[in-house]
PAVO-169471 format. One line per field, with one value per residue (C-alpha): residue in one letter; chain; x, y, z. Coordinates in nm, 4 decimals, always signed. Each point is the difference from the previous one (the first is absolute). Layout:
<figus>
rest <- A;...
kette <- A;...
X <- X;...
Y <- Y;...
Z <- Z;...
</figus>
This chain:
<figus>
rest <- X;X;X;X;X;X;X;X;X;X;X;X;X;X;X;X;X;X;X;X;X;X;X;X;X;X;X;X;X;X;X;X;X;X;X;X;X;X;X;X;X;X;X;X;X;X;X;X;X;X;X;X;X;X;X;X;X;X;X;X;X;X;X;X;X;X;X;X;X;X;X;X;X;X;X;X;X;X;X;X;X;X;X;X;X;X;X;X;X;X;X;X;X;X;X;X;X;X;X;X;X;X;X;X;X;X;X;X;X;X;X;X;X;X;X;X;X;X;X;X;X;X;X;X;X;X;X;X;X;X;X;X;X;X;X;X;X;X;X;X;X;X;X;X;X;X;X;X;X;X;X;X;X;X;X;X;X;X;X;X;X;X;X;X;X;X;X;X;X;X;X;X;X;X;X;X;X;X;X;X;X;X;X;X;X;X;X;X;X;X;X;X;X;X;X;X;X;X;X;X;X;X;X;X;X;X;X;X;X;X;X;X;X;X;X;X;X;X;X;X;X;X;X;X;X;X;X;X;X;X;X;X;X;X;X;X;X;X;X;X;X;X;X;X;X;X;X;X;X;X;X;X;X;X;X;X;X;X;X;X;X;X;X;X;X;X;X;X;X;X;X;X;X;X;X;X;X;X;X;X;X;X;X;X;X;X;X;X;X;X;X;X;X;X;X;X;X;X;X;X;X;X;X;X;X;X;X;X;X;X;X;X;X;X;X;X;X;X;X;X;X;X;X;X;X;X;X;X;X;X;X;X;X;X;X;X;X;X;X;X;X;X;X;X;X;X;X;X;X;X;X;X;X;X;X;X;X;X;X;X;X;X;X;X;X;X;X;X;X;X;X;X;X;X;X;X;X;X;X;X;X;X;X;X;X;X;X;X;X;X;X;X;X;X;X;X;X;X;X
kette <- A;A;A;A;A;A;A;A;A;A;A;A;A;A;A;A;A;A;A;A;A;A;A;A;A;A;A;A;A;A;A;A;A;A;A;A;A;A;A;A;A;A;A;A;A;A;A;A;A;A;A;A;A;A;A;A;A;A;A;A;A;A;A;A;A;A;A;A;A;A;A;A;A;A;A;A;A;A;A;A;A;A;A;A;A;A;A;A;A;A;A;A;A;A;A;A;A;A;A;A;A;A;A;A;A;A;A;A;A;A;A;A;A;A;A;A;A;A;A;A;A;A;A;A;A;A;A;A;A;A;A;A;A;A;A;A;A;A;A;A;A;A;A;A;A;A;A;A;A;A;A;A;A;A;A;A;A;A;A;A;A;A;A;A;A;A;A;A;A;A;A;A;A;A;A;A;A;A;A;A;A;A;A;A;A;A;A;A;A;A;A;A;A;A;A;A;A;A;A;A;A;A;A;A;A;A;A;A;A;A;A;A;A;A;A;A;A;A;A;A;A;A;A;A;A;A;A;A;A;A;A;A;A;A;A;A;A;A;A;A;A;A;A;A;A;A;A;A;A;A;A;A;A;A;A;A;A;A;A;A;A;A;A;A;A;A;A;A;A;A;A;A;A;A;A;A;A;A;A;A;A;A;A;A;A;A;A;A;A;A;A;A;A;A;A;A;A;A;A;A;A;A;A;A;A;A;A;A;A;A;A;A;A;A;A;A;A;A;A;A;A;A;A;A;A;A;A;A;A;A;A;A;A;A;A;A;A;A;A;A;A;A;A;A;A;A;A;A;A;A;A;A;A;A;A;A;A;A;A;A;A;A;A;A;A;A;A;A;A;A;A;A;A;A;A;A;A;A;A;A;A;A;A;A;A;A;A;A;A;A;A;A;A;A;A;A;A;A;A
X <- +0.1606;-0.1415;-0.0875;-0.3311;-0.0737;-0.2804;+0.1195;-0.3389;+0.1453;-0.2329;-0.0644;+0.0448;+0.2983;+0.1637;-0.0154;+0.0942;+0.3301;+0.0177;+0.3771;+0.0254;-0.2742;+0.2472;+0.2873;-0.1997;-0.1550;+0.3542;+0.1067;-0.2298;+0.1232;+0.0332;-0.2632;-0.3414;-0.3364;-0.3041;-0.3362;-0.1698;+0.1471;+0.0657;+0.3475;+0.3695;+0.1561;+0.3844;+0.1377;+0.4246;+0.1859;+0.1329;-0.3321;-0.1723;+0.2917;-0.0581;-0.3201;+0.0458;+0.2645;-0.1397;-0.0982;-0.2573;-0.1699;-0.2023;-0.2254;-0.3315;-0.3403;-0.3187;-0.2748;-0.0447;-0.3636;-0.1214;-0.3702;+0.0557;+0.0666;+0.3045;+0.1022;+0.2025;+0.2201;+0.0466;+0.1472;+0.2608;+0.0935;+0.0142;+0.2330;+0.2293;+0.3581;-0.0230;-0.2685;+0.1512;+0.3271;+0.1833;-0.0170;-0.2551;+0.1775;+0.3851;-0.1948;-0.2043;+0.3309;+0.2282;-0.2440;-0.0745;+0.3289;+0.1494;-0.2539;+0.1392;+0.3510;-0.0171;+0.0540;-0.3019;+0.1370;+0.2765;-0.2161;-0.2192;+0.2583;-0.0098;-0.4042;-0.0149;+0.2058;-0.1868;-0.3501;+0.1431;+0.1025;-0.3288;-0.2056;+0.2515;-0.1222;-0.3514;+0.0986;+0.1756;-0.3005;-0.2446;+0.2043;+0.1910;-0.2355;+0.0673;-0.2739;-0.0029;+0.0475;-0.0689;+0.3152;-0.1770;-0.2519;+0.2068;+0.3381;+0.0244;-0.3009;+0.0131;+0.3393;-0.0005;-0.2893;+0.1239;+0.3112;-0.1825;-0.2355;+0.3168;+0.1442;-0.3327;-0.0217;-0.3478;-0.0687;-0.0213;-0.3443;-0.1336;+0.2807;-0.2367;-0.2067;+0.2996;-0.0043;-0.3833;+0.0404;+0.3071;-0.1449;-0.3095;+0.1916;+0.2479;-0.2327;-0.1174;+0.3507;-0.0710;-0.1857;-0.3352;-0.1779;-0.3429;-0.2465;-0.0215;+0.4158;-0.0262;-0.2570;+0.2076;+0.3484;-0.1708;-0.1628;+0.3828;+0.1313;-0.2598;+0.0589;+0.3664;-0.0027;-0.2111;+0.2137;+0.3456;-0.1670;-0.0270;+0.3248;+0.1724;-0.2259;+0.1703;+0.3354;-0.0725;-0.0687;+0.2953;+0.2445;+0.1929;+0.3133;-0.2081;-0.0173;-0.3794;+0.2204;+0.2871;-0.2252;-0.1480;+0.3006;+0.1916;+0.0182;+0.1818;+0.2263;-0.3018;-0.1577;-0.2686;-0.1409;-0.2597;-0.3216;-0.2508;-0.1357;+0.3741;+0.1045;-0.3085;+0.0385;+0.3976;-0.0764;-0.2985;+0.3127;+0.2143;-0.2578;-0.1200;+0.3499;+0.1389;-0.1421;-0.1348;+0.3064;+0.1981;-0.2491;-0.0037;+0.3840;-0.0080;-0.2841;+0.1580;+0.3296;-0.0816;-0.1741;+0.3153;+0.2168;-0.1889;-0.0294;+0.4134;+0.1175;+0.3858;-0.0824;-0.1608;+0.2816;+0.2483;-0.1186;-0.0244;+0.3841;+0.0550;-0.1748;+0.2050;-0.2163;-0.2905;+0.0536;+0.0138;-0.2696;-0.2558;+0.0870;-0.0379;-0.3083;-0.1418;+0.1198;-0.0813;-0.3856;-0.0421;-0.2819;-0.1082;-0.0376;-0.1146;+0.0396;-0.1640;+0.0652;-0.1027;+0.1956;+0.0006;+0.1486;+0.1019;+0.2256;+0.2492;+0.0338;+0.2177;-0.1634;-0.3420;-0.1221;-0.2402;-0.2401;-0.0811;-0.3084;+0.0875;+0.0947;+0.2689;+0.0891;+0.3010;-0.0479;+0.2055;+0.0054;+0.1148;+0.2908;+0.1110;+0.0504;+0.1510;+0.2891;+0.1618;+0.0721;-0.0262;+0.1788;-0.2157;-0.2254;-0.3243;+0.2493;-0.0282;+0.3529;+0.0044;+0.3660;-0.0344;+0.2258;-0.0936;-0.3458;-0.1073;-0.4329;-0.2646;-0.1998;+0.0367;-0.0177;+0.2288;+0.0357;-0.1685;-0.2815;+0.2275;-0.1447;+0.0776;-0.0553;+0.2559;+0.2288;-0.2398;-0.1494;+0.3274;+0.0563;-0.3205;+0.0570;+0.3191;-0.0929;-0.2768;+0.2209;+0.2208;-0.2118;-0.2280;+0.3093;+0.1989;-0.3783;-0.0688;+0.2335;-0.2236;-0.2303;-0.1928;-0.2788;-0.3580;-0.2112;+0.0158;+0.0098;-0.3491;+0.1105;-0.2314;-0.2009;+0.1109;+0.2853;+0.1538;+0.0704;+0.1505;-0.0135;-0.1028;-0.3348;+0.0855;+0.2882;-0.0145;+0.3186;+0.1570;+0.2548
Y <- +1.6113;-0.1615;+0.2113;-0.0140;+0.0881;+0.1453;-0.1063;-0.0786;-0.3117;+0.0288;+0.3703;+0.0772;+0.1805;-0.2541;-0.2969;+0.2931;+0.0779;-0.1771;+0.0637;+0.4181;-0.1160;-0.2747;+0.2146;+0.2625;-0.3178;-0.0833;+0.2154;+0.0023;-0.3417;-0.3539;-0.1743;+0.1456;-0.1098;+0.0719;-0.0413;-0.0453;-0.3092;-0.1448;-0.0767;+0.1549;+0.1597;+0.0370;+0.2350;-0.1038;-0.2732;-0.0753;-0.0598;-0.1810;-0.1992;-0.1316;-0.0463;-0.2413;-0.1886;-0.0244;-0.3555;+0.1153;+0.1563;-0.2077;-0.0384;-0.1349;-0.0567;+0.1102;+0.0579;+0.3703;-0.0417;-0.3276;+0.0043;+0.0333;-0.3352;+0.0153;-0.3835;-0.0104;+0.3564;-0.1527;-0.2902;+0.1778;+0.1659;-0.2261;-0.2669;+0.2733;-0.0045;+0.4077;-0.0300;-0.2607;+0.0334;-0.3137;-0.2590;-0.0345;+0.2780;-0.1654;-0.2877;+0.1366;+0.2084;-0.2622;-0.1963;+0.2791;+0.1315;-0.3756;-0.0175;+0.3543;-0.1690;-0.1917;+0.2093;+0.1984;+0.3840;-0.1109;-0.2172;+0.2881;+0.2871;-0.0092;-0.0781;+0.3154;+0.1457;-0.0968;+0.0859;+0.3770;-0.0268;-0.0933;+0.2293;+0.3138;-0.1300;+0.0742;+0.3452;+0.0804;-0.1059;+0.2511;+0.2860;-0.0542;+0.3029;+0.2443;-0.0930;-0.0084;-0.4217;-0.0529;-0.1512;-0.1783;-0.1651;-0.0318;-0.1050;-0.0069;-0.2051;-0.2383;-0.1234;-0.1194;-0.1438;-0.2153;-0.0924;-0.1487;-0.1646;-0.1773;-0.1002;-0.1916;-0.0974;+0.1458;-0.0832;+0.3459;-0.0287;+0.0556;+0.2980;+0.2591;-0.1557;+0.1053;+0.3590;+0.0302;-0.2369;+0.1654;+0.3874;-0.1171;-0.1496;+0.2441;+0.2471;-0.1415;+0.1228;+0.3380;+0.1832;+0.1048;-0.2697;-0.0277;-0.3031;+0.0061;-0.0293;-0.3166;-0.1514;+0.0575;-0.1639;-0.2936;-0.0889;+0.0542;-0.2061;-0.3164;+0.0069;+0.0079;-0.2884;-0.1668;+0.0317;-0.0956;-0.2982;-0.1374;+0.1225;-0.2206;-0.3029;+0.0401;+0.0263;-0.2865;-0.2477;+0.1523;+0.2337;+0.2465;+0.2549;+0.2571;+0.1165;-0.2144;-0.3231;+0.0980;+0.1070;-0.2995;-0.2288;+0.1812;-0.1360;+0.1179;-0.2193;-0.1554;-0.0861;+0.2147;+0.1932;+0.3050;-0.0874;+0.0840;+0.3055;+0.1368;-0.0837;+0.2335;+0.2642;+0.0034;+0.0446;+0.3120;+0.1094;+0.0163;+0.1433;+0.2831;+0.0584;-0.0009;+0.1289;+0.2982;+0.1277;-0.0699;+0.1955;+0.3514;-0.0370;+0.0411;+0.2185;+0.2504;-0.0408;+0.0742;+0.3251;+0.0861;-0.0250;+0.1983;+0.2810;-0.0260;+0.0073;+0.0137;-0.3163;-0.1629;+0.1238;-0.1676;-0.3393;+0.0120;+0.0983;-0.2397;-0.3712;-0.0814;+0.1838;-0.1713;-0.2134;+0.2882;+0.1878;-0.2117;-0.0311;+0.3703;-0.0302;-0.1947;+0.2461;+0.3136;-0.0645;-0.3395;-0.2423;-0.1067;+0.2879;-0.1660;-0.3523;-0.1102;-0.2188;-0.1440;+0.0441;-0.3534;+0.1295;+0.3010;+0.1624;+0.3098;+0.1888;+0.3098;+0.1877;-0.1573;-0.3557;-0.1945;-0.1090;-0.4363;+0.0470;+0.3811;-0.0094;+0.2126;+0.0748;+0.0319;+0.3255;-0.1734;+0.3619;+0.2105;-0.2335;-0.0261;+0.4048;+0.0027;+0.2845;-0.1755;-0.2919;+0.1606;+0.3244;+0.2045;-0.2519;+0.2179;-0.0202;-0.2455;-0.1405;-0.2788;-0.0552;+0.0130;-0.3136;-0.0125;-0.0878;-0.2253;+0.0406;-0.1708;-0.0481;-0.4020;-0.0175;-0.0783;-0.3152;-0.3352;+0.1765;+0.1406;-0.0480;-0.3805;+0.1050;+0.2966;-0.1731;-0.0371;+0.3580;+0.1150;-0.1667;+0.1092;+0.3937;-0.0039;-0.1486;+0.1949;+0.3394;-0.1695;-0.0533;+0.3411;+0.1788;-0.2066;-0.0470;+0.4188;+0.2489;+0.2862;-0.1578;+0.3623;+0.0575;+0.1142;+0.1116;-0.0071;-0.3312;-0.1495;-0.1263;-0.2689;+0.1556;-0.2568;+0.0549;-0.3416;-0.1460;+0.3163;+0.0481;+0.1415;-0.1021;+0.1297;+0.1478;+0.1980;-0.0139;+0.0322;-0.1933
Z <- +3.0299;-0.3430;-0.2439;-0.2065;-0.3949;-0.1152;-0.3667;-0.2735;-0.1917;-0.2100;-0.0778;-0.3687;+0.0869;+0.1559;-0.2523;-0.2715;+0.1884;+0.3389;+0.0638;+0.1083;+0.2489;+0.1341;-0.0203;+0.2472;+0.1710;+0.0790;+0.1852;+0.2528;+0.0597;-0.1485;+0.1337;+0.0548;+0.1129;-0.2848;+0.1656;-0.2623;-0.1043;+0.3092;-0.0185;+0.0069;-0.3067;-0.0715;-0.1781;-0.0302;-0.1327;+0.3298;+0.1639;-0.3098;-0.0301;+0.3603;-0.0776;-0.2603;+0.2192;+0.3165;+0.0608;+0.2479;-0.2221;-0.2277;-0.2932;+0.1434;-0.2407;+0.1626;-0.2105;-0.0597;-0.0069;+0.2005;-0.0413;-0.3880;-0.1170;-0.2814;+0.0632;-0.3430;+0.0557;+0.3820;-0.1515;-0.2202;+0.3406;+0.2652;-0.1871;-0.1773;+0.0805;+0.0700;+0.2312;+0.2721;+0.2614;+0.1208;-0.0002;-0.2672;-0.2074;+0.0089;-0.1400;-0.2726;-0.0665;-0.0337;-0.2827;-0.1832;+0.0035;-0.0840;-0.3177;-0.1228;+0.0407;-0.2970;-0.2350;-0.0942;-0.0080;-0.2284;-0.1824;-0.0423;-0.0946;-0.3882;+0.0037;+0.1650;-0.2513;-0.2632;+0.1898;+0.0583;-0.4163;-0.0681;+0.1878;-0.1491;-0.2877;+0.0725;+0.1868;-0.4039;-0.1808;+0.1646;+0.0407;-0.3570;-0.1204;+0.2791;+0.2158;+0.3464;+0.1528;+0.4148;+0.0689;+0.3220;-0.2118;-0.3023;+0.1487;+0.3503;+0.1795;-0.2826;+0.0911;+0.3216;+0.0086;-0.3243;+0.2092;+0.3044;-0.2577;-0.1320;+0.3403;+0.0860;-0.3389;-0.0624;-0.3412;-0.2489;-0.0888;+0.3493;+0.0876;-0.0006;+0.2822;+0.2575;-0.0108;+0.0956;+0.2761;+0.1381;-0.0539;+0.2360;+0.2513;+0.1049;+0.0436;+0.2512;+0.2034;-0.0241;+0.2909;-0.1973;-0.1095;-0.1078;+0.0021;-0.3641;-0.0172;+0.2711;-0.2069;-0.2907;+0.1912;+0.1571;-0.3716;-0.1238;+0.2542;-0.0085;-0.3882;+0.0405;+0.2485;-0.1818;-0.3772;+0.2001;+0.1454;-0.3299;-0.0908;+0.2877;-0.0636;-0.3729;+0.1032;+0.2478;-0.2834;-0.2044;+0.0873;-0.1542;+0.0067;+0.1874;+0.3539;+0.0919;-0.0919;+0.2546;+0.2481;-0.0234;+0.0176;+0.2697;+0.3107;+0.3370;+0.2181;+0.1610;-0.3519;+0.0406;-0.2762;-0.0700;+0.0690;-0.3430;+0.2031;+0.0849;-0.3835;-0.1298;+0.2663;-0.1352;-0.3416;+0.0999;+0.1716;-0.2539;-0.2532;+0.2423;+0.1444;-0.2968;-0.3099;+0.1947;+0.1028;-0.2905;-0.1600;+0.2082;+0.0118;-0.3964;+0.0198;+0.3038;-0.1612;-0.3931;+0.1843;+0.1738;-0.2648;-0.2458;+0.2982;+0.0067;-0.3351;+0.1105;+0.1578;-0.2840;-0.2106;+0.2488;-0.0079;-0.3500;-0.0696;+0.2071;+0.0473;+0.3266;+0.1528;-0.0271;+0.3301;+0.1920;-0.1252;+0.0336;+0.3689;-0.0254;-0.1560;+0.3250;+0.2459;-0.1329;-0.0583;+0.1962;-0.1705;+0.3521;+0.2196;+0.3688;+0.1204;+0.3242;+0.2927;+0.3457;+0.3419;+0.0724;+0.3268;+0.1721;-0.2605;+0.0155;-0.3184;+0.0446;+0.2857;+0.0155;+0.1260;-0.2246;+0.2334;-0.0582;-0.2557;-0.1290;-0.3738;-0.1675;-0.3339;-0.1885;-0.2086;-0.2704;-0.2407;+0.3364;+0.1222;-0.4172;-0.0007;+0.3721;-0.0456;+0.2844;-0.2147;-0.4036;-0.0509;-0.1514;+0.0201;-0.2137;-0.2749;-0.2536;-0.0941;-0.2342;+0.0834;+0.4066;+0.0776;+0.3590;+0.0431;+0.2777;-0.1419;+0.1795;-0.2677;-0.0290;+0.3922;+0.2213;+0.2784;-0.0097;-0.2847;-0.2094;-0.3525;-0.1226;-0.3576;+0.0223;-0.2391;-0.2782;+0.0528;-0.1076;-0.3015;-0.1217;+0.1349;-0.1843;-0.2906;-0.0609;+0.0333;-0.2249;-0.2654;+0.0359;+0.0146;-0.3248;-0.1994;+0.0269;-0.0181;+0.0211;+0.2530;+0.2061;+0.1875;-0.1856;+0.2593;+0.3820;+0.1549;+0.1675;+0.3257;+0.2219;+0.2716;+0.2654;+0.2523;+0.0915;-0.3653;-0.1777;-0.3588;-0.3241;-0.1873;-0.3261;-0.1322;-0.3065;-0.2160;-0.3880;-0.1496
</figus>
């Protein structure tokens, strides 16, 4: 007999602190049916972790609204590489994944360095007279965002036109969305289409060392390349993907560490640790909370059947604090060695960019951790009101 949940995403108390809610949530059972959004819910690694497996289960683009015409944010969709299954996906995959290939996380390693310097050198300069600095504005949105710039080689001049674009489109994913935040993501999107079509048409007449260039040289076995469309919606992709999670990570993990100062003072007696707490810093306060998909046929997912057509979600911050997998999985270890997180996905989606997320999560502990010493909280932490991309708005801190 399935089980349903009565669980408010979206209630403020949820997005606060979502995880004693799936902890109770869980033991009622691990997957649930939630009218109100239509779809099943899971709520343990073991059954998210099928989720994101299961080959009949898909990703399938519908527009959420069809008789509001968004032709530009439809466009980033229904050519992405997240938002197709085989055989469309293997191909996209195999491109994308060949143009990554040559070289471009290692090529990037000490320019992220020296991005992470840079930006501790503006976090120094503004709190060198005691004052409070927002790390997220300061430190940790800048960063990523500066990194994907650099992979697409996005010259420096127009860097600041990414973060807009990307902040308006992703909140489109969340489940409250108003007509002034879809005007505001299909204007994002058409003007983001509309820059990286010039971009390619640049690196088309001369290419470079960055990731455009490969893109658009690689070809698969068949000599077939990515079509401009699939080349734009890749590098949206990568920028909304990317950047925003890299971002909460820093911003969910700098707050977590400054709640735990045994674990701060752990990782900086000793620097080995930085690889594993950084994956820490993923599962204990998951950037992306919820990630959906289709029964592309009649499924079986622990003790419920996925109708063809149902949805289901994989409650990515549930299954990532699942005792049955993390002992004592609500505490936050920095040197847990075992730690099988869903946080980059798992399957045929799991995150293509993983690599390159964490040389820029570990590099950026690094260097917050080397550049300040007495690095503490000032005030409490401003977290986002939305559910399904977690993170902090503004984060308060002294150096």
């Amino acid at each position: 007999m399935s089980v349903a949940t009565s669980l408010e995403l979206t209630s403020p108390e949820v997005v606060a602190d979502p995880y004693p809610y799936f902890s109770a949530a869980r033991e009622q059972g691990s997957v649930q049916w939630h009218d109100g959004l239509g779809m099943w819910l899971t709520f343990t690694h073991r059954a998210a972790n099928a989720v994101l497996r299961a080959r009949t289960l898909g990703r399938v683009w519908t527009p959420r609204w069809p008789d509001l015409p968004m032709p530009a944010f439809a466009l980033i969709h229904v050519n992405s590489l997240l938002e197709n299954e085989p055989p469309a996906h293997t191909r996209l995959r195999r491109l994308i994944a060949g143009a990554f290939a040559r070289g471009h996380v290692e090529r990037l390693r000490p320019r992220v360095a020296e991005l992470a310097e840079r930006l501790a050198d503006r976090v120094a300069d503004a709190g060198s007279d005691g004052s409070p600095v927002d790390l997220i504005a300061t430190y940790a949105e800048p960063l990523p965002v500066q990194v994907i710039a650099e992979l697409l080689g996005v010259p420096e001049a127009d860097w600041h036109l990414l973060r807009p674009w990307s902040n308006a489109i992703v909140k489109m994913y969340e489940y409250e969305v108003s007509a002034a935040q879809r005007d505001a993501a299909e204007q994002a999107s058409a003007e983001f289409v509309d820059y990286l079509r010039g971009l390619v048409a640049d690196r088309r007449r001369s290419s470079g060392d960055d990731l455009i260039s490969s893109l658009i040289a690689e070809t698969d076995g068949d000599g077939a390349r990515l079509s401009e469309d699939e080349l734009i919606t890749t590098c949206t992709l990568l920028l909304n993907a990317g950047h925003e999670a890299t971002v909460n990570v820093v911003g969910n993990g700098v707050t977590a560490l400054l709640a735990h100062p045994e674990q701060l003072a752990a990782v900086r007696a000793d620097g080995a640790l930085v690889p594993s707490a950084v994956e820490e810093l993923i599962r204990y306060d998951s950037p992306l909370q919820l990630f959906e998909r289709t029964a592309l046929s009649e499924t079986a997912i622990g003790a419920v059947v996925v109708e063809q057509g149902q949805k289901i979600a994989a409650l990515l911050g549930a299954a990532n604090r699942d005792p049955a997998v993390f002992p004592n999985a609500d505490r936050f270890d920095v040197t847990r060695a075992d730690n099988p997180h869903l946080g980059f996905g798992a399957g045929i989606h799991f995150c293509v960019g993983a690599p390159l997320a964490r040389v820029e999560l570990q590099t950026s502990l690094r260097t917050l951790l080397r550049r300040f010493p007495d690095l503490a909280l000032h005030s409490v932490p401003q977290r986002r009101p939305e559910f399904v991309i977690r993170g902090v708005r503004s984060l308060p801190i002294t150096i």
